[in-house]
N, C-alpha and C positions, 0 to 999 in steps of 0.2 A: 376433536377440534381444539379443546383447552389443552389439551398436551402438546399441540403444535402450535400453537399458542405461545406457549410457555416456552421450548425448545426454544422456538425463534427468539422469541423477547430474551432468553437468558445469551443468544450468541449474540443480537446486538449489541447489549451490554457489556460483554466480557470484550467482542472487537473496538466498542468504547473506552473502554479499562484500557483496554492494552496499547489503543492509539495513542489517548492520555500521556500513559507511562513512555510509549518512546518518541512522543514530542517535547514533550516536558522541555523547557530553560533549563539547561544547564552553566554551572557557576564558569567564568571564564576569567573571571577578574581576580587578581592577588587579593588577598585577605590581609598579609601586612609585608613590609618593604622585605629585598632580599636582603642579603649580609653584607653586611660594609665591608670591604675590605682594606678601607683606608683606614676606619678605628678600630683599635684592637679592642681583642673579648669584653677585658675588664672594664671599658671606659661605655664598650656598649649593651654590657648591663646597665650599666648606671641609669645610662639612656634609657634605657627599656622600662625601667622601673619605673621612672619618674614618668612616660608619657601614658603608663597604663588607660588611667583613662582618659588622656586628648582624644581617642577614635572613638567614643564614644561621646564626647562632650561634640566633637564636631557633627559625627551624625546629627544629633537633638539641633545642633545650632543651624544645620542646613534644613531642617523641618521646620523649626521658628519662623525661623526668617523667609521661608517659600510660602506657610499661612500666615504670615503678616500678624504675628503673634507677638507684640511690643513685648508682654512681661515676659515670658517665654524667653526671646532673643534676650532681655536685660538678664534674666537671670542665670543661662548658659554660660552667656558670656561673660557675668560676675564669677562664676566659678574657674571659669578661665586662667580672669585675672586674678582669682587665689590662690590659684595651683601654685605647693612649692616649685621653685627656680633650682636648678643645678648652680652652685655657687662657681662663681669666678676663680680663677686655680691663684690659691696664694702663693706665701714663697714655699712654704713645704707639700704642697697638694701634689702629687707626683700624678693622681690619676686624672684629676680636672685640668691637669696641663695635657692631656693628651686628646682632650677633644680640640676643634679647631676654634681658632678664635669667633670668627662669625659666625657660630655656633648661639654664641652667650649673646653677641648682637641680635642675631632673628632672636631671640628668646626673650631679650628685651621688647623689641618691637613687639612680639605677639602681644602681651602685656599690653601696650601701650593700645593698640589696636584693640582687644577687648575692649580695653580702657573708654573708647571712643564709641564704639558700639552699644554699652551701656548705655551711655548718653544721649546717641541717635535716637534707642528706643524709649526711653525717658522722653524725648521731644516729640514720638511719633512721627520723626523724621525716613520714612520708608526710603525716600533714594540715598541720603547720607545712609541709613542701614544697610543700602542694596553698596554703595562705595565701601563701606567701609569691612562689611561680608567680602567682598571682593579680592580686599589686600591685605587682609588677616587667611583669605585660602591661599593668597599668591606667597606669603609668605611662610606656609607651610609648605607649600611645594619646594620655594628655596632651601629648607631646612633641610628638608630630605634628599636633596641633592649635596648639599653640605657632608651630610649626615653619610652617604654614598660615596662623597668622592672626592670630599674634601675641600677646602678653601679655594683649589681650582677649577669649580663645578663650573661647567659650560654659563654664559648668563641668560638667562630666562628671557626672549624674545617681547617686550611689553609695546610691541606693535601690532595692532589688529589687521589679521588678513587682507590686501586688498582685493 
């Protein structure tokens, strides 16, 4: 009887196991943007380097701000607004002249938008943090569109479904 027992009890497990295994989530979503084709190689390393860790400052900042985590959100978001800038292409910058101009605009903005977000969470202002969370993502999305296809990127629809 304990051998049959056992037999059983190890097929129910291993038929557990193995449901597990081929129900499981699998990843369906991009990990990061595909390849510009609008900016070339050199100008989108540049890029690359400098955004290393915004995917990762944004994650933490979309966990902050969803547990209503005032220091948390001020302090994501101060790192934000310290992250070096890609300088504005001067007269000899041959590579910074090949990103697109509203490029260095969202980039500004982003900034400026952390900028405000600190402050939200300083005041414990939760819906100015929930605005202002808002159109610091809206403005990453534009960037990445920029960033995609250039200064002629479709414009982002900022009318809600009726």
């Amino acid at each position: 009887m304990t051998k049959t027992v056992t037999i059983g009890g190890s097929i129910v497990l291993a038929t557990a196991i193995g449901l597990g295994l081929f129900l499981r989530p699998r990843r369906v979503a991009r990990e990061e943007l595909p390849v510009s084709t609008y900016i070339p190689p050199a100008a989108r390393q540049v890029v690359k380097s400098k955004m290393g860790r915004h995917d990762f400052q944004m994650q933490a900042l979309v966990s902050r701000v969803a547990l209503l985590d005032d220091d948390g959100v001020a302090r994501v978001a101060g790192e934000i607004f310290d992250e070096p800038t890609i300088a504005r292409p001067t007269g000899d910058d041959e590579l910074n002249r090949l990103l697109p101009a509203r490029f260095f605009e969202l980039q500004d903005e982003l900034r400026q938008r952390a900028r405000r977000l600190v402050i939200a969470s300083q005041r414990h202002d939760h819906g100015a943090i929930a605005e202002e969370f808002g159109a610091l993502a809206k403005g990453c999305v534009t960037c990445h569109e920029v960033f995609l296809h250039g200064d002629g990127a479709a414009p982002t629809n900022t009318e809600p479904p009726r």
